[in-house]
PDB file of N, H, CA, C and O in Angstrom:
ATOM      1  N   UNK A   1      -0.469 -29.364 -28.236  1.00  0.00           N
ATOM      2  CA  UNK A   1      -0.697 -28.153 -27.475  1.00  0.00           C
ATOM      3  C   UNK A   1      -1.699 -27.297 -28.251  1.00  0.00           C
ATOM      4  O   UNK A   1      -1.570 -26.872 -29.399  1.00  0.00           O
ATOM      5  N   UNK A   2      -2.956 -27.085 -27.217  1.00  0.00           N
ATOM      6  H   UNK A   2      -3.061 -27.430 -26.285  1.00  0.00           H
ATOM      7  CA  UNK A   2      -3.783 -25.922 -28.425  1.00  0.00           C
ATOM      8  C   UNK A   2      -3.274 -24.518 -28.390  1.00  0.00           C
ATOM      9  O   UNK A   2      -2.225 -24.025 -27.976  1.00  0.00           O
ATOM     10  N   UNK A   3      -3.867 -24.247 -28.701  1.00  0.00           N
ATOM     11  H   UNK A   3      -4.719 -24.648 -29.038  1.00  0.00           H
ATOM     12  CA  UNK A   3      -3.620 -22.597 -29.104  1.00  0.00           C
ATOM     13  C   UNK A   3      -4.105 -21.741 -28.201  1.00  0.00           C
ATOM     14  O   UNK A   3      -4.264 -20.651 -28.751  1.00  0.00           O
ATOM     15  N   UNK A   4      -4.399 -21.717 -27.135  1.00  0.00           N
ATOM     16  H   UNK A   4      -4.270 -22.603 -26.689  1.00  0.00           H
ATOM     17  CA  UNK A   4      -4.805 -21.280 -26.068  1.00  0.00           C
ATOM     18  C   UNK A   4      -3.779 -21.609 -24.962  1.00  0.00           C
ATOM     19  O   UNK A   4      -3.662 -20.769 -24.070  1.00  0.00           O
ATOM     20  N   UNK A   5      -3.105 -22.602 -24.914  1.00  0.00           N
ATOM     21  H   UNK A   5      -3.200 -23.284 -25.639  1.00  0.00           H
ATOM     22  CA  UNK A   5      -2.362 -23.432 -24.184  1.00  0.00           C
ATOM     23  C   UNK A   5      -1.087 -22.747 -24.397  1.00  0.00           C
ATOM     24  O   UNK A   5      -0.523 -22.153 -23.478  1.00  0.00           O
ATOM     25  N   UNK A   6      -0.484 -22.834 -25.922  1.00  0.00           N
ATOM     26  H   UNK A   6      -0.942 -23.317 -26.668  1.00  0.00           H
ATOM     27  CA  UNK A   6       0.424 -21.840 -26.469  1.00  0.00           C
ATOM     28  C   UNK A   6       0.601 -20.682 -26.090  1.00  0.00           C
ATOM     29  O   UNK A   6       1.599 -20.146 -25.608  1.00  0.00           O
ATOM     30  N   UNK A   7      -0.886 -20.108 -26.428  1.00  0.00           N
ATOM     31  H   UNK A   7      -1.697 -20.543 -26.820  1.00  0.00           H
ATOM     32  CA  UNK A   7      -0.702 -18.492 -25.627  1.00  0.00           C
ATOM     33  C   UNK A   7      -0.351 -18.533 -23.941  1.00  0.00           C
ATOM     34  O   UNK A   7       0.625 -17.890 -23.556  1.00  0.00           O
ATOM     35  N   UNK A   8      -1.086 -19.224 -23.054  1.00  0.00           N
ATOM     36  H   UNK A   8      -1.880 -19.746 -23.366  1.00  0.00           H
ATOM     37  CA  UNK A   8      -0.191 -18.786 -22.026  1.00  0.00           C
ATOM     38  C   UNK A   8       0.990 -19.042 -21.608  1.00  0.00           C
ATOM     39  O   UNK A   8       1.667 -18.310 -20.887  1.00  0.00           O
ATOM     40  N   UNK A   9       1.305 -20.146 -22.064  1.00  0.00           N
ATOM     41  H   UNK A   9       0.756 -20.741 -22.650  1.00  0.00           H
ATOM     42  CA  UNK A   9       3.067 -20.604 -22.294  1.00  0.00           C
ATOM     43  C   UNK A   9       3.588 -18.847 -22.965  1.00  0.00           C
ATOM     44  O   UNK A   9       4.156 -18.232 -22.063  1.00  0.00           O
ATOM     45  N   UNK A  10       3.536 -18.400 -23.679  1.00  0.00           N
ATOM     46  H   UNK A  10       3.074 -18.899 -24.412  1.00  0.00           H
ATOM     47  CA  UNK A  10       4.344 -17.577 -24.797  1.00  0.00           C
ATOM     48  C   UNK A  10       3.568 -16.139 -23.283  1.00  0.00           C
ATOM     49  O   UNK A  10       4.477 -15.312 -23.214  1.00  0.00           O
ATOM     50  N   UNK A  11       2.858 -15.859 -22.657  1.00  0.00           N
ATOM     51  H   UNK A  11       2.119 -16.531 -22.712  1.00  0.00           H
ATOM     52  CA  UNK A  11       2.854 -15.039 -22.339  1.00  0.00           C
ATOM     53  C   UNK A  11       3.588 -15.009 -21.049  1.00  0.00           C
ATOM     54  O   UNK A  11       4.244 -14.039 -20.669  1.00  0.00           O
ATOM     55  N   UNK A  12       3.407 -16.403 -20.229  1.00  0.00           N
ATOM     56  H   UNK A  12       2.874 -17.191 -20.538  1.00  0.00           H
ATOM     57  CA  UNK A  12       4.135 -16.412 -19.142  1.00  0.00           C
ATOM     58  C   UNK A  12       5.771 -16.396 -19.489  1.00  0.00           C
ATOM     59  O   UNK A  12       6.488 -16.000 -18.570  1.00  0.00           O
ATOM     60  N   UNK A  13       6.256 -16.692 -20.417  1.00  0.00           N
ATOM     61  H   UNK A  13       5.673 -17.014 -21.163  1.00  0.00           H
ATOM     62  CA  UNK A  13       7.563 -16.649 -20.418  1.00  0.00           C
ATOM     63  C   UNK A  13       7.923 -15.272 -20.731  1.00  0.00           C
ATOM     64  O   UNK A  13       8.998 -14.879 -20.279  1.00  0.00           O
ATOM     65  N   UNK A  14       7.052 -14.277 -21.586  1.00  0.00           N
ATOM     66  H   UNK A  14       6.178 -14.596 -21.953  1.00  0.00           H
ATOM     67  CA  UNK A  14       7.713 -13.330 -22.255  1.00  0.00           C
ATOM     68  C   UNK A  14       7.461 -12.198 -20.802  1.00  0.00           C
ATOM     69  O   UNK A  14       8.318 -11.424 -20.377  1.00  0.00           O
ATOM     70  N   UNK A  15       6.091 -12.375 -20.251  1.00  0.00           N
ATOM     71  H   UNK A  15       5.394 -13.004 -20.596  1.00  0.00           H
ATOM     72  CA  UNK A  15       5.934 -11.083 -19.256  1.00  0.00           C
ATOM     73  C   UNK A  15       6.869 -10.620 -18.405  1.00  0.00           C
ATOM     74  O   UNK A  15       7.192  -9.437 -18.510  1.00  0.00           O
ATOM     75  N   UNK A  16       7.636 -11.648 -17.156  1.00  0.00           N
ATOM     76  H   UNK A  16       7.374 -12.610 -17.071  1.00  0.00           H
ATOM     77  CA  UNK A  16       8.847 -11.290 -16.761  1.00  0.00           C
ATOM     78  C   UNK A  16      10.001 -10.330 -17.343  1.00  0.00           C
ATOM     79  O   UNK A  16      10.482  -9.314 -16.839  1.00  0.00           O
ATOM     80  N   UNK A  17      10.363 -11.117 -18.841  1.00  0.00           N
ATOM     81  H   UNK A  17       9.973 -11.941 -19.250  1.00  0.00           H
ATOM     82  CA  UNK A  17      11.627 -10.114 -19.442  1.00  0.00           C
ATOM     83  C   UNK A  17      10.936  -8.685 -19.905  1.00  0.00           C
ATOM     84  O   UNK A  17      11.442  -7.593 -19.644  1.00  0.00           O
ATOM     85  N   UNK A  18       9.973  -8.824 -20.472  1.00  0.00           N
ATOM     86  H   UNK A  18       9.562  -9.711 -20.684  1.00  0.00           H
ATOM     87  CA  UNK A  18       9.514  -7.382 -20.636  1.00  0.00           C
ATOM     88  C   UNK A  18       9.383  -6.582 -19.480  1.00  0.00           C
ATOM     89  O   UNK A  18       9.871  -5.455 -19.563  1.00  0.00           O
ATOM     90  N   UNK A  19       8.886  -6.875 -18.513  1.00  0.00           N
ATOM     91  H   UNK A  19       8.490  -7.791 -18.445  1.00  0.00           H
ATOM     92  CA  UNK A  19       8.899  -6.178 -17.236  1.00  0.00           C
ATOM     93  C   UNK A  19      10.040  -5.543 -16.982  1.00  0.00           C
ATOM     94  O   UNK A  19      10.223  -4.338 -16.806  1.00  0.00           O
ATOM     95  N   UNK A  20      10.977  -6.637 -16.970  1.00  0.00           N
ATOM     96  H   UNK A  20      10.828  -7.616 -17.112  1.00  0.00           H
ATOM     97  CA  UNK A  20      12.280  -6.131 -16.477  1.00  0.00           C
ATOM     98  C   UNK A  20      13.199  -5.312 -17.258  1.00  0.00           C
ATOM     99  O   UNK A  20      14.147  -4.657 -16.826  1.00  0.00           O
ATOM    100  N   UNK A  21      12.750  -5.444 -18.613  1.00  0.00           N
ATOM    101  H   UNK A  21      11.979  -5.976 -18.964  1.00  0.00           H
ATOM    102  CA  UNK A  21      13.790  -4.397 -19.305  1.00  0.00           C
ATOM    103  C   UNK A  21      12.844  -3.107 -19.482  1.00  0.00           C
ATOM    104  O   UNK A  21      13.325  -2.126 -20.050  1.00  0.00           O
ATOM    105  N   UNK A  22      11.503  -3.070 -19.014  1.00  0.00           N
ATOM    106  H   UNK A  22      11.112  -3.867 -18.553  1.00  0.00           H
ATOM    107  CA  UNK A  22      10.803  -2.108 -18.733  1.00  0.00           C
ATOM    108  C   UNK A  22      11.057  -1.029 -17.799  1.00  0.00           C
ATOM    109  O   UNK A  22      11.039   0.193 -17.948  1.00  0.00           O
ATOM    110  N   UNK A  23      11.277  -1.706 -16.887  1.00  0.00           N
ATOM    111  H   UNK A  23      11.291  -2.699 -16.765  1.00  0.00           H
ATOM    112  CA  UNK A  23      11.423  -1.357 -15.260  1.00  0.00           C
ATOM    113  C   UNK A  23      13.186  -0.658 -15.343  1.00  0.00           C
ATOM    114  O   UNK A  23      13.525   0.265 -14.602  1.00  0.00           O
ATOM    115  N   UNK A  24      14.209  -1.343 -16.441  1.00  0.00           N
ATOM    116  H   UNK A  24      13.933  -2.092 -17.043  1.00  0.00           H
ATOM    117  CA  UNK A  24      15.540  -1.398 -16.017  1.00  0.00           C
ATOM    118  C   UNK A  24      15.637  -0.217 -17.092  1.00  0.00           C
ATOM    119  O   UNK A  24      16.592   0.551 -16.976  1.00  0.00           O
ATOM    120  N   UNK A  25      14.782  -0.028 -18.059  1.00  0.00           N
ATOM    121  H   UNK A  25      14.006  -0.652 -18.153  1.00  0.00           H
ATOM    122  CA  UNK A  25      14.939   1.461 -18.827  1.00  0.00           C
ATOM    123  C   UNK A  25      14.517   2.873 -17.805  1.00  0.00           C
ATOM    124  O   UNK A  25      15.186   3.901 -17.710  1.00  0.00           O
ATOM    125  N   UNK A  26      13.132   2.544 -17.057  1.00  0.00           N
ATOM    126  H   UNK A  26      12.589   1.709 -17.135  1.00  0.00           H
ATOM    127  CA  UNK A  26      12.647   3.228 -16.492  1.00  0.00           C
ATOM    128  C   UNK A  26      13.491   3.909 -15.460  1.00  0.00           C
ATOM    129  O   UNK A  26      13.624   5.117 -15.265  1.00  0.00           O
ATOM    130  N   UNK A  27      14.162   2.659 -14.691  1.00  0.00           N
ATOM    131  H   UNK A  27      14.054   1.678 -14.849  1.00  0.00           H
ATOM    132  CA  UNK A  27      15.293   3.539 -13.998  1.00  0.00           C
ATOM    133  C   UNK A  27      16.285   4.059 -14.111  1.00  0.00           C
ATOM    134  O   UNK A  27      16.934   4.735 -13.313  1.00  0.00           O
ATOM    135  N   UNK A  28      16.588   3.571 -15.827  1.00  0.00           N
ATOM    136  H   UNK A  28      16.061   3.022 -16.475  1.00  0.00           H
ATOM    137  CA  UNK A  28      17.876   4.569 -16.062  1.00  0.00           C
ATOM    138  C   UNK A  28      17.407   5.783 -16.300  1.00  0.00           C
ATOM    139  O   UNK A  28      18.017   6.850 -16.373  1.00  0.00           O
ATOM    140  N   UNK A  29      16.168   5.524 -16.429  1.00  0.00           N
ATOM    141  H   UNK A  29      15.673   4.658 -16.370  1.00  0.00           H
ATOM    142  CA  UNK A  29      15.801   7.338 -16.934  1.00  0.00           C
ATOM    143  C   UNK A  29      15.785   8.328 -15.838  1.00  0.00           C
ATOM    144  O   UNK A  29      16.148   9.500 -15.736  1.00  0.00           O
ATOM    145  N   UNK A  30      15.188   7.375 -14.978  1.00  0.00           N
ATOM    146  H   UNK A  30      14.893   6.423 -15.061  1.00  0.00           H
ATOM    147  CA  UNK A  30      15.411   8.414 -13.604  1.00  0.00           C
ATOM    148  C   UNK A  30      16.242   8.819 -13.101  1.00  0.00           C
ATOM    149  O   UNK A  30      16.247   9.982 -12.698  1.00  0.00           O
ATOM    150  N   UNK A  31      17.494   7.786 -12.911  1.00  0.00           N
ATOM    151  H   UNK A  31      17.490   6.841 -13.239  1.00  0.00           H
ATOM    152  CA  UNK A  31      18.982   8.051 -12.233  1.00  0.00           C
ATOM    153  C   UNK A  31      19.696   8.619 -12.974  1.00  0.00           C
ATOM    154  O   UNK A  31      20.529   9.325 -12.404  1.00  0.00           O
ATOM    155  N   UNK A  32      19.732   8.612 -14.154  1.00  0.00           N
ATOM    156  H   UNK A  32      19.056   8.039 -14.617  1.00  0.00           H
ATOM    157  CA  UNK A  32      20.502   9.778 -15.561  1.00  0.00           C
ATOM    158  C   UNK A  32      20.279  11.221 -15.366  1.00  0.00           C
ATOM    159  O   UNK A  32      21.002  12.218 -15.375  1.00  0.00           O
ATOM    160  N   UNK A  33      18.092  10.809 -15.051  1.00  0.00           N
ATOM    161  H   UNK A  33      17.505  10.000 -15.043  1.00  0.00           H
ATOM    162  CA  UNK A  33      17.823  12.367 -15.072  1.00  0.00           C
ATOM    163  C   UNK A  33      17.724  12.410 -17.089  1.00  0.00           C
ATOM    164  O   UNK A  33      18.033  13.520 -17.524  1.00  0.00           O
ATOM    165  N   UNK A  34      17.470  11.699 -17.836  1.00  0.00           N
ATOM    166  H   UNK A  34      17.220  10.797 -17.482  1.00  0.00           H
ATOM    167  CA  UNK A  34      17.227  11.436 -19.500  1.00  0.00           C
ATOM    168  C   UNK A  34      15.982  11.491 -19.519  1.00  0.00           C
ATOM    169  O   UNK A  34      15.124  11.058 -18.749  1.00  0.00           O
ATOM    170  N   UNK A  35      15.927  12.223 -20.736  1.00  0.00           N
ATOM    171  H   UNK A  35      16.624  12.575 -21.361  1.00  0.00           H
ATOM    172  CA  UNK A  35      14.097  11.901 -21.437  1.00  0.00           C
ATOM    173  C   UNK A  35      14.227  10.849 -21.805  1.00  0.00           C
ATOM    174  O   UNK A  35      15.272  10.427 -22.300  1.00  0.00           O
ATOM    175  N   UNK A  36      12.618   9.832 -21.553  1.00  0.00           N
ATOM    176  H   UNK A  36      11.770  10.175 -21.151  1.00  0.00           H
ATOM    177  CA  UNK A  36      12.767   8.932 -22.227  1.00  0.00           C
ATOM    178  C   UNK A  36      11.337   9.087 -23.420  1.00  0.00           C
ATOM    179  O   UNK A  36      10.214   9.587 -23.359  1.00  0.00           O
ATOM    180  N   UNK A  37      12.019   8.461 -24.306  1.00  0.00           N
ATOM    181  H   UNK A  37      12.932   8.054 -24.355  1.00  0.00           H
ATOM    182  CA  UNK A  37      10.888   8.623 -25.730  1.00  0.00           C
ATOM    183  C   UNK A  37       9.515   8.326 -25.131  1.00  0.00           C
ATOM    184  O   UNK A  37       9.315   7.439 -24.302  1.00  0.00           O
ATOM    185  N   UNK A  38       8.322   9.385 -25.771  1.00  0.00           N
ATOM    186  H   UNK A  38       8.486  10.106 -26.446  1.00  0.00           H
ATOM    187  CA  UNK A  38       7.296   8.876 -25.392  1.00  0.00           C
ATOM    188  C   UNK A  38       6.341   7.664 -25.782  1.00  0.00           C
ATOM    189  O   UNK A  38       5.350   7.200 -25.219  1.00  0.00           O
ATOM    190  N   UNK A  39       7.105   7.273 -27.122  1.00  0.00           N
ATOM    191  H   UNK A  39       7.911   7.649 -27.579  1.00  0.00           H
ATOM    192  CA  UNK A  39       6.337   6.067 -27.588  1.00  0.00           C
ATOM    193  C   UNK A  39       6.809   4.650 -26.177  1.00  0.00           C
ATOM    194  O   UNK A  39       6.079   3.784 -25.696  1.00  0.00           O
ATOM    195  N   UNK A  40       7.868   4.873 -25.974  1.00  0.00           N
ATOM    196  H   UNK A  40       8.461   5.577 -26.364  1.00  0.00           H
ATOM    197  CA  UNK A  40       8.161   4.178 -24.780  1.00  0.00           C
ATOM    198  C   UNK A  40       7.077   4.081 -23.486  1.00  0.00           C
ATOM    199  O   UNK A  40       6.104   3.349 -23.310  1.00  0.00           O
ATOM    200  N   UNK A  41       7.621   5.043 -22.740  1.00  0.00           N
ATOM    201  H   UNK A  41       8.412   5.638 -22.883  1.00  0.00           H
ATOM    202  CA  UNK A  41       6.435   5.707 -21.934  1.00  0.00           C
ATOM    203  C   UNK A  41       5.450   5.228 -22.439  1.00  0.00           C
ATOM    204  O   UNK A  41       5.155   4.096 -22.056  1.00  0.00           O
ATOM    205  N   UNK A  42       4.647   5.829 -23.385  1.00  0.00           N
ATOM    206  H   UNK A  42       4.887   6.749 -23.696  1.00  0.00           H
ATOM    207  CA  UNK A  42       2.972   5.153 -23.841  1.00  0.00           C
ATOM    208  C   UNK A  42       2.651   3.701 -23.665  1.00  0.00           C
ATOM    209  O   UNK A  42       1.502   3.262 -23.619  1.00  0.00           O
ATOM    210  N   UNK A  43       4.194   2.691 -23.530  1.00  0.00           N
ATOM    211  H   UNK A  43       5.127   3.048 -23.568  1.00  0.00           H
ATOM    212  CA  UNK A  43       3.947   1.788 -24.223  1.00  0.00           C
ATOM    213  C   UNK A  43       4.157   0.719 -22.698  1.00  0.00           C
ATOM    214  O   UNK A  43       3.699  -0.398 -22.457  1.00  0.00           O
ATOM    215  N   UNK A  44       5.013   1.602 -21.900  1.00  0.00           N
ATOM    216  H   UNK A  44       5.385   2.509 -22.096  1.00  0.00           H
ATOM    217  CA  UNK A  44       5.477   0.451 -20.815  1.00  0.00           C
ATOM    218  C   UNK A  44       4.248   0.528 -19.489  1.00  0.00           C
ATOM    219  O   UNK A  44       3.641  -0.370 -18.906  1.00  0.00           O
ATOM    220  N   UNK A  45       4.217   2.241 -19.325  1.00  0.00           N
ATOM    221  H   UNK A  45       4.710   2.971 -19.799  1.00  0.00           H
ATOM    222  CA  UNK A  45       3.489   2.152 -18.048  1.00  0.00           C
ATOM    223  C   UNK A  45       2.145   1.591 -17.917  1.00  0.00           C
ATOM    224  O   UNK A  45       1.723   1.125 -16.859  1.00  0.00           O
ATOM    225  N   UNK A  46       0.955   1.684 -19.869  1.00  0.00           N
ATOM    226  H   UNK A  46       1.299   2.063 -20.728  1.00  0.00           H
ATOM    227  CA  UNK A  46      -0.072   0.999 -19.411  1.00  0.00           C
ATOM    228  C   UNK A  46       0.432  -0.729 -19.430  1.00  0.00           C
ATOM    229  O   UNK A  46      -0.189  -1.570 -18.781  1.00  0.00           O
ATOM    230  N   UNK A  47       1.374  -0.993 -20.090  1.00  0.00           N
ATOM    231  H   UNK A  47       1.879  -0.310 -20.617  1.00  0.00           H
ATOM    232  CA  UNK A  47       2.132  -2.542 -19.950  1.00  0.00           C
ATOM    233  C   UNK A  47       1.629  -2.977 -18.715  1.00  0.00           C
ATOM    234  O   UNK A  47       0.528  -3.405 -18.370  1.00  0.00           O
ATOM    235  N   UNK A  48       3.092  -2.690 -17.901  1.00  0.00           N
ATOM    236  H   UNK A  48       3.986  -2.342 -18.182  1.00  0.00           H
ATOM    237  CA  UNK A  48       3.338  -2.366 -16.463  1.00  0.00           C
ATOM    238  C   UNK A  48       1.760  -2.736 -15.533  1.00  0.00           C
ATOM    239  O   UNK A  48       1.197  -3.729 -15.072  1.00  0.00           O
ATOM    240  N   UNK A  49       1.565  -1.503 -15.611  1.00  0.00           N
ATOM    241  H   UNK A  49       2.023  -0.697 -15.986  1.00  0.00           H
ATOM    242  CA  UNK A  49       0.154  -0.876 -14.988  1.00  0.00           C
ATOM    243  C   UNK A  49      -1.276  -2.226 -15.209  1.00  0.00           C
ATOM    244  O   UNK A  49      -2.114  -2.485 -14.345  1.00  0.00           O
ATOM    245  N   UNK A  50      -1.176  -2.872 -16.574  1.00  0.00           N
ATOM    246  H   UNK A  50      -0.495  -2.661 -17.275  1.00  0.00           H
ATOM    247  CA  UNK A  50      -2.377  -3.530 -16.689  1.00  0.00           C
ATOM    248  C   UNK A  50      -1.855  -5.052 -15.819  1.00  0.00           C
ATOM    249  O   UNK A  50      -2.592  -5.721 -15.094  1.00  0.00           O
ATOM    250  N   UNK A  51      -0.257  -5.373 -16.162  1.00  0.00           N
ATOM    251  H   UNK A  51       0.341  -4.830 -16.750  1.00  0.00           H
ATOM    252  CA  UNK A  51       0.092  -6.759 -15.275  1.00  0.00           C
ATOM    253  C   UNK A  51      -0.325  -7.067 -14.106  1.00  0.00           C
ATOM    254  O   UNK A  51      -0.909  -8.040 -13.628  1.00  0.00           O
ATOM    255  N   UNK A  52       0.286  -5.522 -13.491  1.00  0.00           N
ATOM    256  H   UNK A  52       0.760  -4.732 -13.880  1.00  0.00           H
ATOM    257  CA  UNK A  52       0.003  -5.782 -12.252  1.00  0.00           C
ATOM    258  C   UNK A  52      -1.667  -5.804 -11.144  1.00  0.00           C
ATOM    259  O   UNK A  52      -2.180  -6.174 -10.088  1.00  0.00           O
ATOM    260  N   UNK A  53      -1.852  -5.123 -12.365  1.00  0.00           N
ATOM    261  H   UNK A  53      -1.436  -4.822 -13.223  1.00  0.00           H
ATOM    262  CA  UNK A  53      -3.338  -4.665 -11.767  1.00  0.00           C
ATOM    263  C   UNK A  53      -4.504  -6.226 -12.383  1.00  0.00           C
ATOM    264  O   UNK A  53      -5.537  -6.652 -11.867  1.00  0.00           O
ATOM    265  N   UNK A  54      -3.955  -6.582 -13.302  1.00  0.00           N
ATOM    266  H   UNK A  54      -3.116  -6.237 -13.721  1.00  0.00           H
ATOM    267  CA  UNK A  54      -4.339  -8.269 -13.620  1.00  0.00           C
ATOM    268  C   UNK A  54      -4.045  -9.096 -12.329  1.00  0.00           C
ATOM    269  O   UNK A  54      -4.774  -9.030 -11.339  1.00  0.00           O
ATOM    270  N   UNK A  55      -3.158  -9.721 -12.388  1.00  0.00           N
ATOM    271  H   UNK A  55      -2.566  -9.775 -13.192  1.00  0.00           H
ATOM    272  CA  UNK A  55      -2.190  -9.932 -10.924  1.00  0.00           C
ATOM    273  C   UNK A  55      -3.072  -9.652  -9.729  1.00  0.00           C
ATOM    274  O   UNK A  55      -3.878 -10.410  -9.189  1.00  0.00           O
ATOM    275  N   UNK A  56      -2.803  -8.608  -9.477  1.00  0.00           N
ATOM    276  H   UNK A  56      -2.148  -7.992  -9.916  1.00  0.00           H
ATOM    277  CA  UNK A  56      -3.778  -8.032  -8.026  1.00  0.00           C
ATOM    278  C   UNK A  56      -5.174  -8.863  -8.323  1.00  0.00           C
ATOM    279  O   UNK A  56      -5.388  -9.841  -7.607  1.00  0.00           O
ATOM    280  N   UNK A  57      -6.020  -8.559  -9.227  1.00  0.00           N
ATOM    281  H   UNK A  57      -5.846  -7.764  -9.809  1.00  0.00           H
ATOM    282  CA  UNK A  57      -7.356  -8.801  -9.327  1.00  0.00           C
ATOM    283  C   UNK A  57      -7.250 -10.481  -8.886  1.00  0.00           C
ATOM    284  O   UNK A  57      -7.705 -10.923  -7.831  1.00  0.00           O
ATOM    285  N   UNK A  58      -6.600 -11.244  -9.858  1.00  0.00           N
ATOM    286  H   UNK A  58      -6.231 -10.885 -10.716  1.00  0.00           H
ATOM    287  CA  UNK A  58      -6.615 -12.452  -9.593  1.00  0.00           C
ATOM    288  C   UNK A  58      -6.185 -13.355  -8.164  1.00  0.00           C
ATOM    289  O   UNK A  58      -6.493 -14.454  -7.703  1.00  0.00           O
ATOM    290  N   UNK A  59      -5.347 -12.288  -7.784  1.00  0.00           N
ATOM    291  H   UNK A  59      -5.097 -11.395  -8.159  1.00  0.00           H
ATOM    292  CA  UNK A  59      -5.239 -12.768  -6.219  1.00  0.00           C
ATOM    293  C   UNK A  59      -6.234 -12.623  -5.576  1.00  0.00           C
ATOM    294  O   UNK A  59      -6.525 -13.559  -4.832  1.00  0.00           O
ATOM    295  N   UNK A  60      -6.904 -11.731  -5.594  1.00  0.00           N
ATOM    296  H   UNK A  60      -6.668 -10.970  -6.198  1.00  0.00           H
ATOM    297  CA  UNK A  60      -7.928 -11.326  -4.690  1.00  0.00           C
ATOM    298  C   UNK A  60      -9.480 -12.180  -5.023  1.00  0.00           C
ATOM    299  O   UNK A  60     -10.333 -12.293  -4.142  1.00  0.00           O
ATOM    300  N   UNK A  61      -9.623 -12.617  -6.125  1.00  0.00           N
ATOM    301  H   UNK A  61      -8.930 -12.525  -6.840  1.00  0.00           H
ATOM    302  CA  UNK A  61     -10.801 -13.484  -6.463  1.00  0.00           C
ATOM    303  C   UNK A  61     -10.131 -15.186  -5.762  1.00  0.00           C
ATOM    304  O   UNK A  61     -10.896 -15.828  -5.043  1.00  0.00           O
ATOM    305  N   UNK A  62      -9.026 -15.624  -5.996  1.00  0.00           N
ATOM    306  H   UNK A  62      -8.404 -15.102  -6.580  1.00  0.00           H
ATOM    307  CA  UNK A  62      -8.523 -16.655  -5.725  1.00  0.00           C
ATOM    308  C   UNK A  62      -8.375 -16.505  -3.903  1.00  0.00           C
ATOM    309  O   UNK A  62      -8.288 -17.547  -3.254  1.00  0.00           O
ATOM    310  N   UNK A  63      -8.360 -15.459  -3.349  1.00  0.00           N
ATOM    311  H   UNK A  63      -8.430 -14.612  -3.876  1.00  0.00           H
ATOM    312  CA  UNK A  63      -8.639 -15.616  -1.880  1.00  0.00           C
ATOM    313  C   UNK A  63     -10.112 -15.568  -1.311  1.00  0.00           C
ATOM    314  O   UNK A  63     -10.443 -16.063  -0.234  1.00  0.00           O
ATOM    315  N   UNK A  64     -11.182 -14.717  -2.425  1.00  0.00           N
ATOM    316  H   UNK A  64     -10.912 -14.314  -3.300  1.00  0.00           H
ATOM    317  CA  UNK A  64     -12.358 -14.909  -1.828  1.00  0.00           C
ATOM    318  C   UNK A  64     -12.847 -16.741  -2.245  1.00  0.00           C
ATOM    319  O   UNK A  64     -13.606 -17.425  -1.557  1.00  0.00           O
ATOM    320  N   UNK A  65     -12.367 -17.048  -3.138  1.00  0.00           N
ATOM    321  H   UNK A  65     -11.751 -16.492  -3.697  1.00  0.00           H
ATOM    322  CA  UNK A  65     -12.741 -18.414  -3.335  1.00  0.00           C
ATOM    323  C   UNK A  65     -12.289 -19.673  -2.310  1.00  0.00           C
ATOM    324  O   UNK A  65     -12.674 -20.839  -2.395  1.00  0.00           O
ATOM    325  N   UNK A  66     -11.415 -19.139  -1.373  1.00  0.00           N
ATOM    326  H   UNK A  66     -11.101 -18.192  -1.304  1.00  0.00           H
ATOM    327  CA  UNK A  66     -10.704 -19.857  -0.103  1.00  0.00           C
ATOM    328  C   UNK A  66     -11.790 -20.195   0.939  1.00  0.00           C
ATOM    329  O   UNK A  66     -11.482 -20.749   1.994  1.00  0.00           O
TER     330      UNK A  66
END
């Protein structure tokens, strides 16, 4: 396996759980009504924010290529 190969293995497995314990802090913060730390915050929403917006992009090049 190269090392390129590695990396997306190690990213596809890890992105899901981070998401989700991203997403599952995020809403406790909301439904508590809790501050949540800002190193958090700093750290999840551009997370979050760059996946999905990766994601989006790549769908949308993979449909103009249809």
């Amino acid at each position: 396996m190269n090392k390129n190969t590695f990396a997306e293995v190690a990213r596809a497995a890890t992105r899901p759980a981070v998401t989700v314990i991203f997403a599952a802090v995020i809403a406790q913060v909301v439904v508590e009504r809790i501050d949540a730390p800002q190193w958090f915050l700093g750290l999840a929403i551009p997370c979050i924010t760059w996946w999905f917006a990766e994601r989006t992009v790549t769908h949308i090049k993979e449909k103009k290529e249809e």
